[in-house]
C-alpha positions as CSV (number, residue, x, y, z in Angstrom):
1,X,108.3,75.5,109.3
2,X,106.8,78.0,107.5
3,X,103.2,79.2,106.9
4,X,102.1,75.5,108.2
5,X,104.8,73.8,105.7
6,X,107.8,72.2,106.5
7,X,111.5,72.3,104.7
8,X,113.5,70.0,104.7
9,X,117.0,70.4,106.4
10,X,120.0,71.4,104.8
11,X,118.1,72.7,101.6
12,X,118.5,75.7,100.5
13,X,115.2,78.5,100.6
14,X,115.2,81.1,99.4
15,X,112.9,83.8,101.4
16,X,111.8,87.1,100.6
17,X,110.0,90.1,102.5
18,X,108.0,93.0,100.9
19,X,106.4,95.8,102.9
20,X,105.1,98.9,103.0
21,X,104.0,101.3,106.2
22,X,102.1,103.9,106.3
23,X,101.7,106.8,109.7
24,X,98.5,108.3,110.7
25,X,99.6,110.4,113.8
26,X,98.9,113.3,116.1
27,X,100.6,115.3,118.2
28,X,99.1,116.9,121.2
29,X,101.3,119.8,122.2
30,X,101.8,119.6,126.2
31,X,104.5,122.9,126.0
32,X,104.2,125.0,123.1
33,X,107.1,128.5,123.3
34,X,106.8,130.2,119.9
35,X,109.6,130.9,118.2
36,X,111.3,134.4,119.4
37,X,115.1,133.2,118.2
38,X,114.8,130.1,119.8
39,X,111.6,127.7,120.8
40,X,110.4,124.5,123.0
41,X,107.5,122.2,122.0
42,X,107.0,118.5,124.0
43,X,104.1,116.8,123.0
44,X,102.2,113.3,123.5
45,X,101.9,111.3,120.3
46,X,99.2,108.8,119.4
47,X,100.2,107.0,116.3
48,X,98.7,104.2,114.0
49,X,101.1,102.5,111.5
50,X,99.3,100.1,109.0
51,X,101.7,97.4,108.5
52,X,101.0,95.6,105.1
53,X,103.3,93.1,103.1
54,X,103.8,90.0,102.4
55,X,106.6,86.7,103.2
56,X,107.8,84.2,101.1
57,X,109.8,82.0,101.1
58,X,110.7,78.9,98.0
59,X,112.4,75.4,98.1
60,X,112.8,72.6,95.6
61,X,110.1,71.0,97.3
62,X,107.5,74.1,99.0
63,X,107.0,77.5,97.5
64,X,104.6,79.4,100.3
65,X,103.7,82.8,100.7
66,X,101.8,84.8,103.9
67,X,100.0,88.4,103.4
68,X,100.4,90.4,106.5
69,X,98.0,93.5,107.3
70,X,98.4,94.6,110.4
71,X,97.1,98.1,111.8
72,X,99.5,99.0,114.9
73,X,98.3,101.2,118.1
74,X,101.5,103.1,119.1
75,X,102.1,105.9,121.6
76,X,105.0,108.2,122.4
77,X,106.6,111.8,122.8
78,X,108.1,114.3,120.5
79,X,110.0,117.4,121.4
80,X,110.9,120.4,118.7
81,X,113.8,122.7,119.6
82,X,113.9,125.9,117.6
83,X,117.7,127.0,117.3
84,X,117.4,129.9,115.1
85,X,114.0,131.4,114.8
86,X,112.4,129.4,112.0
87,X,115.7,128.8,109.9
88,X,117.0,126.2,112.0
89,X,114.7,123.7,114.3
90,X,116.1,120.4,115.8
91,X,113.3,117.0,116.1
92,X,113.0,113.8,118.0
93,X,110.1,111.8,118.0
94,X,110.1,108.6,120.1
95,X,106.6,105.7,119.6
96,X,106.4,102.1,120.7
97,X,103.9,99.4,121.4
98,X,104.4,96.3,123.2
99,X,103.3,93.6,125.1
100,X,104.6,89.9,126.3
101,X,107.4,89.4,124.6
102,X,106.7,91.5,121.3
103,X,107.0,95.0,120.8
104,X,107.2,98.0,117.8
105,X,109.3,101.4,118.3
106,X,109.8,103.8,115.9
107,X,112.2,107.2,116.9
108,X,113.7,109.5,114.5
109,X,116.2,112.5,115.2
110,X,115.5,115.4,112.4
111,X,117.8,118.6,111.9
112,X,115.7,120.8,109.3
113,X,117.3,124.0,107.7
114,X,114.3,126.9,106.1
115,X,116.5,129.1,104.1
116,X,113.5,130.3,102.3
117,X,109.5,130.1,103.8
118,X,108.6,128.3,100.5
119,X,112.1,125.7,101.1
120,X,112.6,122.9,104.1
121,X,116.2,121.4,103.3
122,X,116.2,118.2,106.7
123,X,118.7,115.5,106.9
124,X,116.6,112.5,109.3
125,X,117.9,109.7,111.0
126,X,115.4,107.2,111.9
127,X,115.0,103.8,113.7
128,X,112.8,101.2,113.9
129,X,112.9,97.6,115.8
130,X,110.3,95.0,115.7
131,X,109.9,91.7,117.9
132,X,107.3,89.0,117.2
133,X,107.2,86.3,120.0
134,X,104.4,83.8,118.9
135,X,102.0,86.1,117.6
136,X,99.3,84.3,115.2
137,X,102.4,81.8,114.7
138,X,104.8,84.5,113.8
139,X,108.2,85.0,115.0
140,X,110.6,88.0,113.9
141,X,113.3,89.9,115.0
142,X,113.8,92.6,112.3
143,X,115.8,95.9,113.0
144,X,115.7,98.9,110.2
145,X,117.9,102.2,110.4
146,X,119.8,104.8,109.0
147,X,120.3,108.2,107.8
148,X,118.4,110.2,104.6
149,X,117.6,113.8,103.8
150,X,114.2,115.0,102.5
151,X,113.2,118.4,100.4
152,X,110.0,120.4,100.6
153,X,108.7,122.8,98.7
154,X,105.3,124.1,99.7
155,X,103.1,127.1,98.1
C-alpha cells in the first residue's frame, strides 16, 4: 500500500524518489585556539534541514505520487583541527534528531588544503541515515554515503 492505494501482488511497480535538502546551521564555538601552527575548535551545532521531494511509484493498474516537505530540527557537535597553520585543517561534524523509533543523522569528515588565501582544495566524506517508523503513514529505511571533493575560490 501506497499513498492510500493498493498493488496488487506479484506485479511489477515501478517507484521512484526525487529530493532535494537544504542546511541552515550554526555553530556555537565552545573552545576556540587560533591557529599558531596548529589549532582546536569544538562547538555545539543547531541545524535545520528542509527536506522536500516527492515519491512515486506506477503499476499497470495505480500510478500515485506523495510530495514530502518536511523542515527537520537537528542538533550536534563539530570539532576543527588545524594541522598546519591555515594550509591544512582537518573537520568532523556529527547532527541527528530522533525520537520513537525514527531518527535523522548527518556526519561528515572534511580534510581541506589552502595553498593560496583566495583557493580551498577539500576532499569530504559524508553520511547520512534516515528511519521513518509510522510517521504520517510513512515508513523508510534510506542510507546515503560516500566520498567527493569540493573547490572554492573566494575574493
Amino acid at each position: 500500500m501506497f499513498n492510500g492505494n493498493t498493488y496488487i501482488a506479484h506485479t511489477d511497480v515501478e517507484s521512484e524518489l526525487t529530493t532535494n535538502m537544504i542546511d541552515l546551521e550554526y555553530q556555537y564555538k565552545l573552545l576556540n585556539f587560533k591557529n599558531i601552527l596548529a589549532g582546536l575548535s569544538l562547538g555545539i551545532i543547531g541545524k535545520i534541514k528542509y527536506f522536500d521531494g516527492d515519491a512515486r511509484m506506477h503499476s499497470s493498474t495505480c500510478d500515485t505520487q506523495k510530495d514530502i516537505h518536511v523542515p527537520i530540527p537537528m542538533i550536534g557537535v563539530g570539532a576543527k583541527i588545524g594541522l598546519l597553520a591555515n594550509i591544512l585543517e582537518a573537520r568532523a561534524k556529527i547532527t541527528g534528531m530522533g525520537y520513537s523509533d525514527s531518527f535523522f543523522y548527518d556526519g561528515l569528515a572534511d580534510i581541506s588544503f589552502t595553498p593560496f588565501p583566495f583557493l580551498n582544495i577539500h576532499g569530504r566524506y559524508r553520511a547520512m541515515s534516515v528511519k521513518i517508523d509510522n510517521v504520517s503513514d510513512i515508513y523508510t529505511k534510506m542510507d546515503f554515503y560516500g566520498p567527493y571533493v569540493g573547490l572554492a575560490i573566494s575574493f
